[in-house]
C-alpha positions as CSV (number, residue, x, y, z in Angstrom):
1,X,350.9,196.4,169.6
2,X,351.6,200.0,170.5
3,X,355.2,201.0,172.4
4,X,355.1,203.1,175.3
5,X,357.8,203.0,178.1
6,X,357.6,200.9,180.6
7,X,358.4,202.3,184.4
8,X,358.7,200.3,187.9
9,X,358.3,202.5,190.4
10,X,359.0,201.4,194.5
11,X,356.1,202.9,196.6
12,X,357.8,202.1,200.2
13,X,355.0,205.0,201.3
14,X,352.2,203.0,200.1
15,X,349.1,202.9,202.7
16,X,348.5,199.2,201.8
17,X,351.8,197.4,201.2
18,X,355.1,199.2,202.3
19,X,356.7,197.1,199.6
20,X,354.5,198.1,196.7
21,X,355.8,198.3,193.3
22,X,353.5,200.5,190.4
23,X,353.4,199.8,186.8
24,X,353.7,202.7,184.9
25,X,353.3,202.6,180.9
26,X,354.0,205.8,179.3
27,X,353.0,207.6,182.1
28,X,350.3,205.9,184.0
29,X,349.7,203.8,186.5
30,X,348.3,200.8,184.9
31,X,348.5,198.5,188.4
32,X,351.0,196.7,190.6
33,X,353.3,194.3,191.1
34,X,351.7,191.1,193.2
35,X,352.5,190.7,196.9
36,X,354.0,187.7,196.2
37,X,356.4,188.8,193.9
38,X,357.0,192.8,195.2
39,X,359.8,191.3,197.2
40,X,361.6,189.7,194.6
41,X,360.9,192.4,191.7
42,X,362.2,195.0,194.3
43,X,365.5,192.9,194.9
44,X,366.1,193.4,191.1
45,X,365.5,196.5,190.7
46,X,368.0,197.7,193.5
47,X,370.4,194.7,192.8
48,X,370.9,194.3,189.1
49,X,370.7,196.2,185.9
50,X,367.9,196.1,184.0
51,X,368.6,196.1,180.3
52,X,364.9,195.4,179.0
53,X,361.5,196.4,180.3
54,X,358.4,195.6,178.4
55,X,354.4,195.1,179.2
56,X,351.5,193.5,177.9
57,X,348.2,194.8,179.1
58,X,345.2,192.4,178.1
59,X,341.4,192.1,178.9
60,X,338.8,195.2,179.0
61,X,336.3,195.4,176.8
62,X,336.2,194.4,173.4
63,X,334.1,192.6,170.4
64,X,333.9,190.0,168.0
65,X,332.9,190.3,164.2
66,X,331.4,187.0,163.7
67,X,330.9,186.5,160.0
68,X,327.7,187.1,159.0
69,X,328.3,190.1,160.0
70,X,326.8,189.9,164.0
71,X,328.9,191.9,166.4
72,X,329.5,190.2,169.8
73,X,330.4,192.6,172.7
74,X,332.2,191.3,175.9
75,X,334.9,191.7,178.8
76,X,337.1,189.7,180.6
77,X,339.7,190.4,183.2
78,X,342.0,193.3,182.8
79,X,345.4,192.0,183.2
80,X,349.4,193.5,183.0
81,X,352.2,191.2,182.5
82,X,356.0,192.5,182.8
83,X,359.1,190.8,181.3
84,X,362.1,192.4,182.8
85,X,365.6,191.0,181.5
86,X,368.2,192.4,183.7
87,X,372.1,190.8,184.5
């Protein structure tokens, strides 16, 4: 696991969903908020104080070691999951 901040940033000037929120991690957009949750991650953001923001960003590629020594390359889905604790 490597720590990098994690930023949610509004994007009410987005071409393809007014309501767009970006996932930024340490810097970079890494994706975006569903449509089916935008709404409800934007009523937190400008409702409630977040006190913890974190990220896991899964999938790409990657490869297996197998143990006789064979190397197995492969991808799967690229995905971002956010946690936000707020009060």
């Amino acid at each position: 696991y490597v720590n990098r901040p994690v930023k949610l940033v509004e994007e009410p000037d987005n071409p393809h969903d007014p309501n767009a929120v970006a996932v930024m991690v340490a810097g970079e957009l890494v994706g975006y908020i569903s449509r089916e949750d935008n709404a409800r991650v934007r009523e937190i953001l400008n409702s409630r104080e977040v006190v913890n923001l974190s990220a896991f960003i899964g999938g790409g590629d990657y490869k297996i070691i197998q143990e006789d020594g064979e190397t197995i390359r492969d991808s799967y889905g690229f995905s971002v999951k956010i946690w936000i604790k707020y009060i």
